[in-house]
Structures are given as structure tokens and as C-alpha cells.
Backbone of each chain as nested JSON, in Angstrom:
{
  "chains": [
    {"id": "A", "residues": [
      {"number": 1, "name": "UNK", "atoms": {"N": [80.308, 76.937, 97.087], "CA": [79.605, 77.172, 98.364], "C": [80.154, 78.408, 99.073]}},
      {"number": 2, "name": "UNK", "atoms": {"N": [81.314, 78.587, 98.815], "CA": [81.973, 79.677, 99.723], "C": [81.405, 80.608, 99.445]}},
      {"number": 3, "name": "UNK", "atoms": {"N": [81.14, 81.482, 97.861], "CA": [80.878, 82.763, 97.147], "C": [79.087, 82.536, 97.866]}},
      {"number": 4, "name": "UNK", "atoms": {"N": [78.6, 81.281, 98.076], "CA": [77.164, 81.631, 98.813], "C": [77.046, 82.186, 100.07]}},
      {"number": 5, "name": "UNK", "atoms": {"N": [78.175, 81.438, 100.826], "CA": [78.433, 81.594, 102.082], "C": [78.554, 83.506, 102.511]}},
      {"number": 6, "name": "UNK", "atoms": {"N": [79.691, 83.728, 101.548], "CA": [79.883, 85.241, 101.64], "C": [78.891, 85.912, 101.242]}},
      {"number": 7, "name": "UNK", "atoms": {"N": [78.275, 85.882, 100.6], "CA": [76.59, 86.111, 99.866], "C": [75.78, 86.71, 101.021]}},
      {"number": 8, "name": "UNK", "atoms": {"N": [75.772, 85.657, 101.622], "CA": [74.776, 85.86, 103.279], "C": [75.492, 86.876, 104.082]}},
      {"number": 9, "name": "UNK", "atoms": {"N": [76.86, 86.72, 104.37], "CA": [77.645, 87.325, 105.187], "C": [77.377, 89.001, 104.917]}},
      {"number": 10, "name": "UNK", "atoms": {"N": [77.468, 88.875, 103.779], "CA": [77.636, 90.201, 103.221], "C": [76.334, 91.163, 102.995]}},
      {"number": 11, "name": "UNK", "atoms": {"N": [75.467, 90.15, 102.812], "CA": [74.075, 91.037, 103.31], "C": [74.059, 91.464, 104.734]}},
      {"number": 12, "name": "UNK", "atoms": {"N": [74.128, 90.207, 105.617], "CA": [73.67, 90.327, 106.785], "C": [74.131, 91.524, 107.214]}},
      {"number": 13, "name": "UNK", "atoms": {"N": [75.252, 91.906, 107.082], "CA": [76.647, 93.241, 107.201], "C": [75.823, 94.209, 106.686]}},
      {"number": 14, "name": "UNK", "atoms": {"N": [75.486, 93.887, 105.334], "CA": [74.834, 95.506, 105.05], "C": [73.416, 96.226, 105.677]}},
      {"number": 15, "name": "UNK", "atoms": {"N": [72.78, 95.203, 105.96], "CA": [71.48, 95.491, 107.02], "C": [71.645, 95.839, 107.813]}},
      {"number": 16, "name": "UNK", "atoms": {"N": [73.195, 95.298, 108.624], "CA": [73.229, 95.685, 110.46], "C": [73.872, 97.109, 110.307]}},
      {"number": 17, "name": "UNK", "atoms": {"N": [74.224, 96.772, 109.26], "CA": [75.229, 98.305, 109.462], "C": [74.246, 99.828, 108.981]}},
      {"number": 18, "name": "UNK", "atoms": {"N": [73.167, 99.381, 109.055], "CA": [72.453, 100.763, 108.645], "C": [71.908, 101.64, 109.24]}},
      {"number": 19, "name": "UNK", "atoms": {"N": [72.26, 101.334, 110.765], "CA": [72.02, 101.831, 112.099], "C": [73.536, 102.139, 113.038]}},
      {"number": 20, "name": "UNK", "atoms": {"N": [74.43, 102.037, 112.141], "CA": [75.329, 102.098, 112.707], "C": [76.545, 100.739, 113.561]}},
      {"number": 21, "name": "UNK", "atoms": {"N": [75.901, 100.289, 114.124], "CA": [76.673, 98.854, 114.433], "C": [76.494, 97.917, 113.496]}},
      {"number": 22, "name": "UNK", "atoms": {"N": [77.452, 97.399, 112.797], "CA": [77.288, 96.298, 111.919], "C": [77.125, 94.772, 112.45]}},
      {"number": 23, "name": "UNK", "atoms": {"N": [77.142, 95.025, 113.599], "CA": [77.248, 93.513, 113.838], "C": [75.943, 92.847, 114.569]}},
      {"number": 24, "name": "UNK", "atoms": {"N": [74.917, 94.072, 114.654], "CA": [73.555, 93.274, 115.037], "C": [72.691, 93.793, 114.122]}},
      {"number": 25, "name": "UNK", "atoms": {"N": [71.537, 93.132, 113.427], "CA": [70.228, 93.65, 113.105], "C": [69.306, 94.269, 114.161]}},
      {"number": 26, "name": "UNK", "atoms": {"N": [69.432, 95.294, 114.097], "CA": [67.94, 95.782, 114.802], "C": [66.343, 95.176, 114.362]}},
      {"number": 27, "name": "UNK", "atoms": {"N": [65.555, 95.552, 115.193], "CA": [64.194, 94.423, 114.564], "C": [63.814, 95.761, 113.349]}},
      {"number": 28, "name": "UNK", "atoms": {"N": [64.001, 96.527, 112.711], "CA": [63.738, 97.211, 111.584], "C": [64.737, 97.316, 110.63]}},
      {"number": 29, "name": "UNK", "atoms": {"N": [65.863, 96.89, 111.036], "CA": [66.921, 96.357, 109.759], "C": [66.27, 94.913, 109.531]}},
      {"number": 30, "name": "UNK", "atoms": {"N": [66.031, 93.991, 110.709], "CA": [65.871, 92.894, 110.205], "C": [64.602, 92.812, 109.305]}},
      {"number": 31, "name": "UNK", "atoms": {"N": [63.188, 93.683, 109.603], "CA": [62.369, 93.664, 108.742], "C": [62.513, 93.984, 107.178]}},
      {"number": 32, "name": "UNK", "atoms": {"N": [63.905, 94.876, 107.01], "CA": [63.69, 95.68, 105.866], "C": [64.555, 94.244, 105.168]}},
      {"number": 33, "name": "UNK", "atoms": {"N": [65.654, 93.407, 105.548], "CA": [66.184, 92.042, 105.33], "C": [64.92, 91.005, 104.514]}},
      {"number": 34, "name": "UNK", "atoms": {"N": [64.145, 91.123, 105.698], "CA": [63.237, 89.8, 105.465], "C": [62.102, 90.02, 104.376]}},
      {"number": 35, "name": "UNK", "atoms": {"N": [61.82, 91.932, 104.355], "CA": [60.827, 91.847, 103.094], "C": [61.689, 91.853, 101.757]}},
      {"number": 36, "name": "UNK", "atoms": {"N": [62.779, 92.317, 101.52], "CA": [63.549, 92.267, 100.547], "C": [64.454, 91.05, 99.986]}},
      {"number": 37, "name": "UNK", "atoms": {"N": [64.962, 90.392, 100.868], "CA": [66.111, 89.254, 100.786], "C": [65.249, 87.931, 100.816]}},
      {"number": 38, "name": "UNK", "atoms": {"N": [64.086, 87.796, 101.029], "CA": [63.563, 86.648, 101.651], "C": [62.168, 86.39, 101.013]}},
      {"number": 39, "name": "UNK", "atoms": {"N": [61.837, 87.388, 99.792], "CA": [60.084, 87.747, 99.597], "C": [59.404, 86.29, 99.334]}},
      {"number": 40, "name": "UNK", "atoms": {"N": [60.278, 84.877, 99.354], "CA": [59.329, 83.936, 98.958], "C": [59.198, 82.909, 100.143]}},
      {"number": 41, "name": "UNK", "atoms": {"N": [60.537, 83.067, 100.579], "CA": [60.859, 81.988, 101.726], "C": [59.901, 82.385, 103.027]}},
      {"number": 42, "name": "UNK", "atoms": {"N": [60.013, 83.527, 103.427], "CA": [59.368, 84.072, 104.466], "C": [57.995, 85.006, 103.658]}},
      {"number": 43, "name": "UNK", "atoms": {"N": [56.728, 83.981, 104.34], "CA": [55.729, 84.378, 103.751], "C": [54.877, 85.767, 104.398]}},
      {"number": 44, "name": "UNK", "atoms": {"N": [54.008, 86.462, 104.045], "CA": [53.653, 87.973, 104.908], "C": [54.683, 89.024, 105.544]}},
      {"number": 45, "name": "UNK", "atoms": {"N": [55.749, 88.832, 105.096], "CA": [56.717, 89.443, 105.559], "C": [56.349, 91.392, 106.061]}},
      {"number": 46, "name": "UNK", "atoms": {"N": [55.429, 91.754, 105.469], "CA": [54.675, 92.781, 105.538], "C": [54.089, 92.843, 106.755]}},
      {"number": 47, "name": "UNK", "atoms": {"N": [53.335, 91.872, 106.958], "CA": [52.797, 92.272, 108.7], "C": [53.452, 91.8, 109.619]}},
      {"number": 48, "name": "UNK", "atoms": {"N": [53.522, 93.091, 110.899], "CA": [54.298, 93.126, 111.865], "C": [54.003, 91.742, 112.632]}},
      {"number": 49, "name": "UNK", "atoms": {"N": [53.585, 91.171, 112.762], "CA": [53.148, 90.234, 113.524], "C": [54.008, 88.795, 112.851]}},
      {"number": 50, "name": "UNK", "atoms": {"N": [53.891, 89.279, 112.128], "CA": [55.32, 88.009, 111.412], "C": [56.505, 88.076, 112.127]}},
      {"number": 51, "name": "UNK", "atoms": {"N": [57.103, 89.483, 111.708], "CA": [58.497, 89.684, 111.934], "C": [58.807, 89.492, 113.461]}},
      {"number": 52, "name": "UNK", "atoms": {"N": [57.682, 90.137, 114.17], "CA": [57.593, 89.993, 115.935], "C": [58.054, 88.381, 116.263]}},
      {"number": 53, "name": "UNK", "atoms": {"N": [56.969, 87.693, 115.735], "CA": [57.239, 86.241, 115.925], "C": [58.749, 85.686, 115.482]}},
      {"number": 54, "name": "UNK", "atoms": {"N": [59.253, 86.088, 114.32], "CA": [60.374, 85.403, 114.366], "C": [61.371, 86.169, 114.696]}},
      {"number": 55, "name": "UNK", "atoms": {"N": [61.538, 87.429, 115.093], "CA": [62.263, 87.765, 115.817], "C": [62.5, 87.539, 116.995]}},
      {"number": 56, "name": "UNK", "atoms": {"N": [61.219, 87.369, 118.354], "CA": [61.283, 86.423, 119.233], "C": [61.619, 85.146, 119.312]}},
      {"number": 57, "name": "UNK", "atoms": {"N": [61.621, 84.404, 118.336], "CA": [61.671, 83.084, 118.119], "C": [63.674, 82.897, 118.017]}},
      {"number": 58, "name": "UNK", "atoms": {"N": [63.758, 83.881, 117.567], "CA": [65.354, 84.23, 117.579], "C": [66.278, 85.113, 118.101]}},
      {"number": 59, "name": "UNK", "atoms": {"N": [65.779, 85.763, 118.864], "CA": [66.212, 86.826, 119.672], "C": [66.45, 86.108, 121.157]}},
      {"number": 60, "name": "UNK", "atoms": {"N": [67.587, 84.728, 120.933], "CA": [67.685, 84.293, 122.447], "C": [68.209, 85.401, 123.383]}},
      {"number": 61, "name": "UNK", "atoms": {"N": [68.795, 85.949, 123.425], "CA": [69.205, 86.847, 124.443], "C": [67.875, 88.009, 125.062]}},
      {"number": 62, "name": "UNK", "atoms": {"N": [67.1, 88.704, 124.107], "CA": [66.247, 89.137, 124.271], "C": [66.33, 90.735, 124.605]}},
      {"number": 63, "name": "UNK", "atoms": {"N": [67.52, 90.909, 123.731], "CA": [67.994, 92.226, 123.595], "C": [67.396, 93.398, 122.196]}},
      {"number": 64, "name": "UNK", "atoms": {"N": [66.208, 92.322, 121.902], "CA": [65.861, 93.053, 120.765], "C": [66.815, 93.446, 119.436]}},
      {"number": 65, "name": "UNK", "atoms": {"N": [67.901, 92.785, 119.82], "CA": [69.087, 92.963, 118.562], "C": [69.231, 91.396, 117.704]}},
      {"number": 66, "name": "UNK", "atoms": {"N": [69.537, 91.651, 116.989], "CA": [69.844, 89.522, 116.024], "C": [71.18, 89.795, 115.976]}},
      {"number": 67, "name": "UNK", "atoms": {"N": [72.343, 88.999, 116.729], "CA": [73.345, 88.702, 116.529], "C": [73.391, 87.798, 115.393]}},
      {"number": 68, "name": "UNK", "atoms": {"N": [74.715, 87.728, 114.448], "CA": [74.485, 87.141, 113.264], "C": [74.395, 85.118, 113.754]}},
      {"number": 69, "name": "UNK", "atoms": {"N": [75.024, 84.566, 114.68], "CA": [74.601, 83.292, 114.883], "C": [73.038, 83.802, 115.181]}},
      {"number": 70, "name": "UNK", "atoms": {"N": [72.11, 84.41, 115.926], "CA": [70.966, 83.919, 116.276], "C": [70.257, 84.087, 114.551]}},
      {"number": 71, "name": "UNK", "atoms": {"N": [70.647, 85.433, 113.751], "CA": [70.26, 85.301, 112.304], "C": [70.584, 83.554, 111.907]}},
      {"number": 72, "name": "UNK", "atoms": {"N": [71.585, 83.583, 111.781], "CA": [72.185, 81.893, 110.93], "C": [71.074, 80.969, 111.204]}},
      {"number": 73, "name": "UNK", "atoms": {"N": [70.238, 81.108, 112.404], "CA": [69.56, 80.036, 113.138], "C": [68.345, 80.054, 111.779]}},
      {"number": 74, "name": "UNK", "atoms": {"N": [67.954, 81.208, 111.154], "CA": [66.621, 81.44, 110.796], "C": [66.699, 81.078, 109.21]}},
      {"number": 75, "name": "UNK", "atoms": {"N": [68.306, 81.025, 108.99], "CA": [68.0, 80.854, 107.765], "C": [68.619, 79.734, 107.696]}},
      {"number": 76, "name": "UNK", "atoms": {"N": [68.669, 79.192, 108.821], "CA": [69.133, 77.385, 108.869], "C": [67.302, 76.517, 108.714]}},
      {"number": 77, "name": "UNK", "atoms": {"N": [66.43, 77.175, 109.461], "CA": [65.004, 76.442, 109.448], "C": [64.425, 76.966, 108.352]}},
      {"number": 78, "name": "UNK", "atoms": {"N": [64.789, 78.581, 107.658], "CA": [64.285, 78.444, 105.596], "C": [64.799, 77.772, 105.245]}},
      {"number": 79, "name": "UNK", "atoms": {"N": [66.351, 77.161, 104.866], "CA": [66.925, 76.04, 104.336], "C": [66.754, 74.578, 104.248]}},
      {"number": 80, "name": "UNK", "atoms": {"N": [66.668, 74.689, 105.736], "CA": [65.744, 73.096, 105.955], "C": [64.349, 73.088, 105.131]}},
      {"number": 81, "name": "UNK", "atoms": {"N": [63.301, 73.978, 105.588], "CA": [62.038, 74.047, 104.537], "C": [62.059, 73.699, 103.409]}},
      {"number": 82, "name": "UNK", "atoms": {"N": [63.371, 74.787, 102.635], "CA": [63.461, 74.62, 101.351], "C": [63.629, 73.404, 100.418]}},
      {"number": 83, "name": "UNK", "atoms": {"N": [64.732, 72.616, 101.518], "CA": [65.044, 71.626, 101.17], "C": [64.33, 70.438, 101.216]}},
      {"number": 84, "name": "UNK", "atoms": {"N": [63.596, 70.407, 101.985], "CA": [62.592, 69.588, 102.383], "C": [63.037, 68.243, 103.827]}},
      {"number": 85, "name": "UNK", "atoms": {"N": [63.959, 68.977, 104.449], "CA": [64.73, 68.416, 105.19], "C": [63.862, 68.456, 106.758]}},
      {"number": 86, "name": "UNK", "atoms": {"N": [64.0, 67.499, 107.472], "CA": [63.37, 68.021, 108.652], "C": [64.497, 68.14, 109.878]}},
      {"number": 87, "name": "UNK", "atoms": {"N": [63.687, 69.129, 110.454], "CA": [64.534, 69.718, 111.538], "C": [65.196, 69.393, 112.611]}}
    ]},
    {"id": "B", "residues": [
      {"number": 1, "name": "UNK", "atoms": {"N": [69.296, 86.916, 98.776], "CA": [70.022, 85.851, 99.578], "C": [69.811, 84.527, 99.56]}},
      {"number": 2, "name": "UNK", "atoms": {"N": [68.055, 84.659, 98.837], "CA": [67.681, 82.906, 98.418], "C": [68.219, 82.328, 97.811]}},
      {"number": 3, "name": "UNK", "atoms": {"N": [68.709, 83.009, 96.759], "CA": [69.56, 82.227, 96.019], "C": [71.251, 81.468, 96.101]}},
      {"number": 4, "name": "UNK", "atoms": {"N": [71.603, 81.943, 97.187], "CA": [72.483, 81.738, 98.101], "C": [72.45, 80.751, 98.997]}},
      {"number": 5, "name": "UNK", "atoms": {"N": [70.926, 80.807, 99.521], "CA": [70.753, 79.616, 100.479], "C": [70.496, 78.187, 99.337]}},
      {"number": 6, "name": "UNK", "atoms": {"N": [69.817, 78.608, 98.424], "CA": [69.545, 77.544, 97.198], "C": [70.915, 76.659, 96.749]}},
      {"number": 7, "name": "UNK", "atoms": {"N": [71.544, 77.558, 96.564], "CA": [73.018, 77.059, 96.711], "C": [73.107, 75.92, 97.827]}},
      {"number": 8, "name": "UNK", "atoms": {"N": [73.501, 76.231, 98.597], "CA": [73.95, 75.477, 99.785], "C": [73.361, 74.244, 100.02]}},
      {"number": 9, "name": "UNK", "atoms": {"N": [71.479, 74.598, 99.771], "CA": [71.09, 73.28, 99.667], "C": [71.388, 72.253, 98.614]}},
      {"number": 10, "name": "UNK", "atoms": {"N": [71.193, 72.817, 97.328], "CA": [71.429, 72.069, 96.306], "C": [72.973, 71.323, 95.979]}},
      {"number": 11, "name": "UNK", "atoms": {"N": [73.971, 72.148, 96.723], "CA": [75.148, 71.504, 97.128], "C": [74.971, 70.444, 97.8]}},
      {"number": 12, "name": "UNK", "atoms": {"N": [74.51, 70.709, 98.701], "CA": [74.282, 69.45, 100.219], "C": [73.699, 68.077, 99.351]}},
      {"number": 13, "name": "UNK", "atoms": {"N": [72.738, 68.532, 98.319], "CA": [71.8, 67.312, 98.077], "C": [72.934, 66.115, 97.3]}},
      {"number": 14, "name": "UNK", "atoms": {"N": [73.714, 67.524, 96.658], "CA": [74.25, 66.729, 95.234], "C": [75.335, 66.014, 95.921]}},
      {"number": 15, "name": "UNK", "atoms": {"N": [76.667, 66.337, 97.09], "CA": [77.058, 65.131, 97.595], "C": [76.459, 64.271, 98.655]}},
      {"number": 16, "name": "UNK", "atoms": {"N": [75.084, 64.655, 99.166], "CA": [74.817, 63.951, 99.901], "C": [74.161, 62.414, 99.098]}},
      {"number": 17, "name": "UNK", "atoms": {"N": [73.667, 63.121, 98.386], "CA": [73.297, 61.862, 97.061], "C": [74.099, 60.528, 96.483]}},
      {"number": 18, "name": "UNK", "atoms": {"N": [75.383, 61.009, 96.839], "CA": [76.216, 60.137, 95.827], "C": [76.082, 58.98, 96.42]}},
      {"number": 19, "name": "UNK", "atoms": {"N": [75.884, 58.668, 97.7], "CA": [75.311, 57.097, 98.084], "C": [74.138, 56.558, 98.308]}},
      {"number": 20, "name": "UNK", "atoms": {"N": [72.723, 57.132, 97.547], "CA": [72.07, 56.903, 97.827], "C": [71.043, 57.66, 98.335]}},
      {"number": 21, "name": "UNK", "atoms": {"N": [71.099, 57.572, 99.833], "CA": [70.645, 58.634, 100.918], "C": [70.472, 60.026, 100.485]}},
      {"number": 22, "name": "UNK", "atoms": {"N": [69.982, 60.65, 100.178], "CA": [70.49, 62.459, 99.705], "C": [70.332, 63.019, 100.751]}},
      {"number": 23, "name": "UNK", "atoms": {"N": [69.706, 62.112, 101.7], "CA": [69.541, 63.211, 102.769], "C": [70.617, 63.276, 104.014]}},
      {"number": 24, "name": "UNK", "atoms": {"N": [71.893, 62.589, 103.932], "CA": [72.241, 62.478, 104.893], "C": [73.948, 62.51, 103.809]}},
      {"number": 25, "name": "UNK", "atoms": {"N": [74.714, 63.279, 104.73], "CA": [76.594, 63.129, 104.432], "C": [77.285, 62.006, 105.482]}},
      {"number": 26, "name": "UNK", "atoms": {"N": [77.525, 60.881, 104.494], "CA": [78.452, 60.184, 105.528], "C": [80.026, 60.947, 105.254]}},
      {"number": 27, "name": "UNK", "atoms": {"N": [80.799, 59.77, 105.938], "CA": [81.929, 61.223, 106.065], "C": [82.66, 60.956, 104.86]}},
      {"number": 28, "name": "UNK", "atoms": {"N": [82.669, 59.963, 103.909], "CA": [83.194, 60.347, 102.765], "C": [82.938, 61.293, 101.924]}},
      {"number": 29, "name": "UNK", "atoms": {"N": [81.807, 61.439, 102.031], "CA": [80.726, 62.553, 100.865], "C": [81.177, 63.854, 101.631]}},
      {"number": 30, "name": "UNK", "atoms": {"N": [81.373, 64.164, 102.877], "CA": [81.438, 65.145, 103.875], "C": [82.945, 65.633, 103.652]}},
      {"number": 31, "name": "UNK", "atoms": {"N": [83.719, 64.434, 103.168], "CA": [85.128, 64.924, 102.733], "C": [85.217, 65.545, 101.622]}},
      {"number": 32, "name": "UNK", "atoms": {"N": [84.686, 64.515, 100.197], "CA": [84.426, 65.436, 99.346], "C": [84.051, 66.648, 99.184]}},
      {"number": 33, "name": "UNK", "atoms": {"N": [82.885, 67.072, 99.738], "CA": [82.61, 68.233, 99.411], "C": [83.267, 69.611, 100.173]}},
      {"number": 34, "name": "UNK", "atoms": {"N": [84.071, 68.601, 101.718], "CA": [84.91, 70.038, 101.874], "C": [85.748, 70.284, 101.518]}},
      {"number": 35, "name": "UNK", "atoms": {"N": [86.405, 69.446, 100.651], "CA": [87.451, 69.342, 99.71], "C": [87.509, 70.35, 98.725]}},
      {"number": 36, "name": "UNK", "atoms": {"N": [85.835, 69.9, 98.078], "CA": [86.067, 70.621, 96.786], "C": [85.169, 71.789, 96.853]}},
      {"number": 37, "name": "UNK", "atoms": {"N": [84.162, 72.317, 97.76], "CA": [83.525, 73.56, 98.007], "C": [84.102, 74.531, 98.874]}},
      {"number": 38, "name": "UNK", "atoms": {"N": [84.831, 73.948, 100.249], "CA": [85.07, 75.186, 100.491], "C": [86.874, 74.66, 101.058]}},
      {"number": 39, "name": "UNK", "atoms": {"N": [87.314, 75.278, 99.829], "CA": [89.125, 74.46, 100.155], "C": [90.034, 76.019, 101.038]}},
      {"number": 40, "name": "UNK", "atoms": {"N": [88.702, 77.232, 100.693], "CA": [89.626, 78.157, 101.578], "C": [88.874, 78.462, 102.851]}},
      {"number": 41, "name": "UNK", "atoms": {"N": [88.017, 77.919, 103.212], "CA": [87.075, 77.931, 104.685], "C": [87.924, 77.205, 105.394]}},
      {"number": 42, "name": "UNK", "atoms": {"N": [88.091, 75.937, 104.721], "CA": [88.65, 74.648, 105.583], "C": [89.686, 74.078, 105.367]}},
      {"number": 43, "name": "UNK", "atoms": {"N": [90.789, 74.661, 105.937], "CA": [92.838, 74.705, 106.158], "C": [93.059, 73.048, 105.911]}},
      {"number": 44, "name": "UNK", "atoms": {"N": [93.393, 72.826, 105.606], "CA": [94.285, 71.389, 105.237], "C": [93.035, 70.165, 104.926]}},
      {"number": 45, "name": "UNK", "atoms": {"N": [92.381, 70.447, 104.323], "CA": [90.927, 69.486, 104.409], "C": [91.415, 67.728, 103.833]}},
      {"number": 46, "name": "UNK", "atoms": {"N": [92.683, 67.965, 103.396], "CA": [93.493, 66.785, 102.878], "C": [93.407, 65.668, 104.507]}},
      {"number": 47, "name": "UNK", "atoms": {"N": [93.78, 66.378, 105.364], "CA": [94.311, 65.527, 105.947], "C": [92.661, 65.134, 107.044]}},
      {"number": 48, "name": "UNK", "atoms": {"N": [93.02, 63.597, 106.854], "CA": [92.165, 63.177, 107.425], "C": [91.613, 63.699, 109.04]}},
      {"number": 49, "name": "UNK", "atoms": {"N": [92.855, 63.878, 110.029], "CA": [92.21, 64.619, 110.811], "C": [91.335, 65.415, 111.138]}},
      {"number": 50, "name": "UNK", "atoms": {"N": [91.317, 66.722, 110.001], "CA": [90.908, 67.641, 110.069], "C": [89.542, 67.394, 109.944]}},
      {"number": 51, "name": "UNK", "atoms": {"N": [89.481, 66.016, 108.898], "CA": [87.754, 65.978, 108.479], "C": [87.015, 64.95, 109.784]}},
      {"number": 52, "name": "UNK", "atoms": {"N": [88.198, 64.442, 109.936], "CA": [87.613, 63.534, 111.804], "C": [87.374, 64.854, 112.258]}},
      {"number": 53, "name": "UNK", "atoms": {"N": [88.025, 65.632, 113.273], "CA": [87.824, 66.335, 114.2], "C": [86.406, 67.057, 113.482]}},
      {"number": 54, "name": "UNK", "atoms": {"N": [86.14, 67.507, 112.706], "CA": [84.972, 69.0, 112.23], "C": [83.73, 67.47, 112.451]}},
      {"number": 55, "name": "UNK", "atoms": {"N": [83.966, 66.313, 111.795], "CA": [83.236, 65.477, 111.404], "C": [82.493, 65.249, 113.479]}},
      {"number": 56, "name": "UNK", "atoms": {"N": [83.292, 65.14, 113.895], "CA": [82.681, 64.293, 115.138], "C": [81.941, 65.704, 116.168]}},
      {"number": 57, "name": "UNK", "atoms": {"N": [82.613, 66.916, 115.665], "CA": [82.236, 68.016, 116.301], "C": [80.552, 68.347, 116.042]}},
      {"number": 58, "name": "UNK", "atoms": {"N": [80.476, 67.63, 114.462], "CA": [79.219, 68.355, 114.212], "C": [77.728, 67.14, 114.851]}},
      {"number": 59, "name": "UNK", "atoms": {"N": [78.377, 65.88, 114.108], "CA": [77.81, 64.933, 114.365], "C": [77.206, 64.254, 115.505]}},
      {"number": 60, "name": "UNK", "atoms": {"N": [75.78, 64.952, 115.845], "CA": [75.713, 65.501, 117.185], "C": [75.078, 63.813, 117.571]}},
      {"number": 61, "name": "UNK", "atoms": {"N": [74.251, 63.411, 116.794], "CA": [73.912, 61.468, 117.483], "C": [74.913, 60.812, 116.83]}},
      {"number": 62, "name": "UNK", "atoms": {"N": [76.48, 61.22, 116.567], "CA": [77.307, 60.301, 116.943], "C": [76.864, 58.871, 115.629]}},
      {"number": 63, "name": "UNK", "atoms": {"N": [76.008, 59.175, 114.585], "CA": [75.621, 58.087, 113.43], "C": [76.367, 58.075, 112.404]}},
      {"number": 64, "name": "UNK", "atoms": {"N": [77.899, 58.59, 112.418], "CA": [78.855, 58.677, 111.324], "C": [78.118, 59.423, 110.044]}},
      {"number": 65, "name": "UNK", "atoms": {"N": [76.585, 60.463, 110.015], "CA": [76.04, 60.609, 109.516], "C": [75.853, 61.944, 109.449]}},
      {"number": 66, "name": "UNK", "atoms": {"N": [75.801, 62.971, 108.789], "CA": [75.585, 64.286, 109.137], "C": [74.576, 64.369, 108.573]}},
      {"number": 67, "name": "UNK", "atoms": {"N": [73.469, 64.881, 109.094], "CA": [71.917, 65.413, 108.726], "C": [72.397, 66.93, 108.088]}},
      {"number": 68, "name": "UNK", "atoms": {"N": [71.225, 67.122, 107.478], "CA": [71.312, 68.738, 106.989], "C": [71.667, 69.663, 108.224]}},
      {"number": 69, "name": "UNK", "atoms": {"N": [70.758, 69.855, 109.341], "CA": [70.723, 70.748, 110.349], "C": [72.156, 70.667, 110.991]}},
      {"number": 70, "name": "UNK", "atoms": {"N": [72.901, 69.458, 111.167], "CA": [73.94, 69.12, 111.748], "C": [75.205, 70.177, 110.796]}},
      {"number": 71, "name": "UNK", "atoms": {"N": [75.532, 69.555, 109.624], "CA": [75.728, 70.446, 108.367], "C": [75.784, 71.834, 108.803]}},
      {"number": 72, "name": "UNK", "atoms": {"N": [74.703, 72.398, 109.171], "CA": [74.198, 74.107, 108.642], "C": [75.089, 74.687, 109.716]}},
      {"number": 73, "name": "UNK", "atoms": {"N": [75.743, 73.531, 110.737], "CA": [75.82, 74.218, 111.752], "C": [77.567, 74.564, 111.462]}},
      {"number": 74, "name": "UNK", "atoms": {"N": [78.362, 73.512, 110.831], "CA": [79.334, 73.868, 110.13], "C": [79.844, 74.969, 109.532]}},
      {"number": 75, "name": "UNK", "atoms": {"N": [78.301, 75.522, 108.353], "CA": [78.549, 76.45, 107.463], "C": [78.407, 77.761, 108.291]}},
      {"number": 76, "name": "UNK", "atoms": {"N": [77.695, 77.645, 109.438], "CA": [77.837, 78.669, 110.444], "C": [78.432, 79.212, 110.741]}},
      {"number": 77, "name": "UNK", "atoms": {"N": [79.357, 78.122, 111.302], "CA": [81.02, 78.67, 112.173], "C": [81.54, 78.91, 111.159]}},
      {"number": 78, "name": "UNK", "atoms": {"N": [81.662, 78.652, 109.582], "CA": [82.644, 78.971, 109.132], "C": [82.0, 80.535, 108.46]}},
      {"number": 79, "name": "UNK", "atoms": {"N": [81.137, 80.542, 108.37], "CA": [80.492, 82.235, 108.319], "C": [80.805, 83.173, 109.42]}},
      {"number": 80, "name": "UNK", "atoms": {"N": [80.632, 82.86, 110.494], "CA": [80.944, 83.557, 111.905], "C": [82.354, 84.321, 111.541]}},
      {"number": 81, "name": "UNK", "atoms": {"N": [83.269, 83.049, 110.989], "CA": [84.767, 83.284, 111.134], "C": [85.228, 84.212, 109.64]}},
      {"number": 82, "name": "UNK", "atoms": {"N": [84.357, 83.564, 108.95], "CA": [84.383, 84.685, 107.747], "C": [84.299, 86.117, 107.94]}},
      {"number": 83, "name": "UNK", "atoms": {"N": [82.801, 85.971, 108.698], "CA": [82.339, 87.28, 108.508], "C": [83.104, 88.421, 109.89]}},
      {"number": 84, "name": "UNK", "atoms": {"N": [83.888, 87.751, 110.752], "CA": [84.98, 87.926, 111.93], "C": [83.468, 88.365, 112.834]}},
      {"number": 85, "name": "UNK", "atoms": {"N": [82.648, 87.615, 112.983], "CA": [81.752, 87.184, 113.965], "C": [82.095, 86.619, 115.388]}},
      {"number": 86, "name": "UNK", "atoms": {"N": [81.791, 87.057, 116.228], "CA": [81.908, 86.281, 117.731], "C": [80.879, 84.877, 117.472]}},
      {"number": 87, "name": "UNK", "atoms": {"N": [81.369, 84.078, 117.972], "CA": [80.399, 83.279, 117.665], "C": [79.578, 82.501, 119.234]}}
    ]}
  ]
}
């Protein structure tokens, strides 16, 4: 579990950091995340109107940035999906 | 990264399973597996304390039961602290 754990960590890091601060996704790091890292879990990942939505949906602060807990949140409700777990 | 999260679930299922339930970690199964998945996330996982205290922290209705979501929230903090996240 750990080598998964770091898995995530270590993406999340390489997305935020492509703007310079590593420690938030911008909403166009996070898009370039969600069409690449995510192409089955997160469906239409292509239209903006996706990413808007769950970036709002996770963007509690509303700074337009994803701190990595508000990320964790999103791939805590794909996981649940996946799993077939409810929320 | 799916495959990462695939992980995690398919971990979760396989000790959550061992009594039955797959969908739920009582705290034996909850010991096991922090025992044996993440023995360098979680400092002394031997000692029963350690798995009381994380155990009652997460266990948010208090049902000696950890749900998945309850769970995710674990692997969180210990990502946060991995990844030297504010959390």
C-alpha cells in the first residue's frame, strides 16, 4: 500500500509543480492530471465543463488552487466508485 | 494513478474480507493490515495503543467499524505527512 500511496503523492507533486509551486494544482495542471492520470475513472475529462464542476466541487477554499487534501478528497469519491463502496 | 488507487482498494477489500463483511475493517483486520501494509507510515503499529488511538480517530460513528471513506481518510494523513503536506 505504501509504494501506492507514494504513487499518488508523487504525481500529485509532479502536476503542481509545473507552474512553479508544487504544492497546489492550478485548475490547468489539474486538467492536464485528470485527462492523463484518470482517462477511465473520470469520464469526459476533455470538456471544460467537467473539470469546472469538480474543481468547484473541491476547491473548498475557493482560491482556484487544489491543495493536495482538497485533491485526496476526489480521489477518495473515484475510489469509493471504484470500489463499489458508498459514500 | 488508477492503478494505484486499484491498489488501495483491492487491499481494503482483501482484509476487510477476512470476516465476512468486505465492506467494513473491524479493528482486528484494521491491525492487520497496518501491520503488514504500511509498517513504515505507521511507527510502532505493534502496540496496541497506537492502533486504539488511529482506530477511534478515524471511526467517525464510533461502530468499532471502519467503512471505506472512514479508511481513505487515514491513508490521507498519512500521504499529507509523506508527501510533507500541511494538512
Amino acid at each position: 500500500m505504501e509504494s501506492a500511496i507514494s504513487t499518488l503523492v508523487t504525481h500529485f507533486k509532479t502536476f503542481a509543480g509545473k507552474d512553479g509551486s508544487s504544492s497546489t494544482l492550478s485548475r490547468e495542471e489539474f486538467r492536464s492530471l485528470v485527462a492523463s492520470q484518470l482517462p477511465t475513472f473520470v469520464k469526459n475529462s476533455s470538456d471544460p465543463g467537467v473539470i469546472d464542476q469538480l474543481m468547484g466541487s473541491l476547491d473548498e477554499n475557493n482560491d482556484g488552487e487544489l491543495t493536495f487534501p482538497e485533491f485526496w478528497q476526489l480521489i477518495g469519491k473515484l475510489a469509493c466508485k471504484h470500489g463499489g463502496f458508498s459514500q
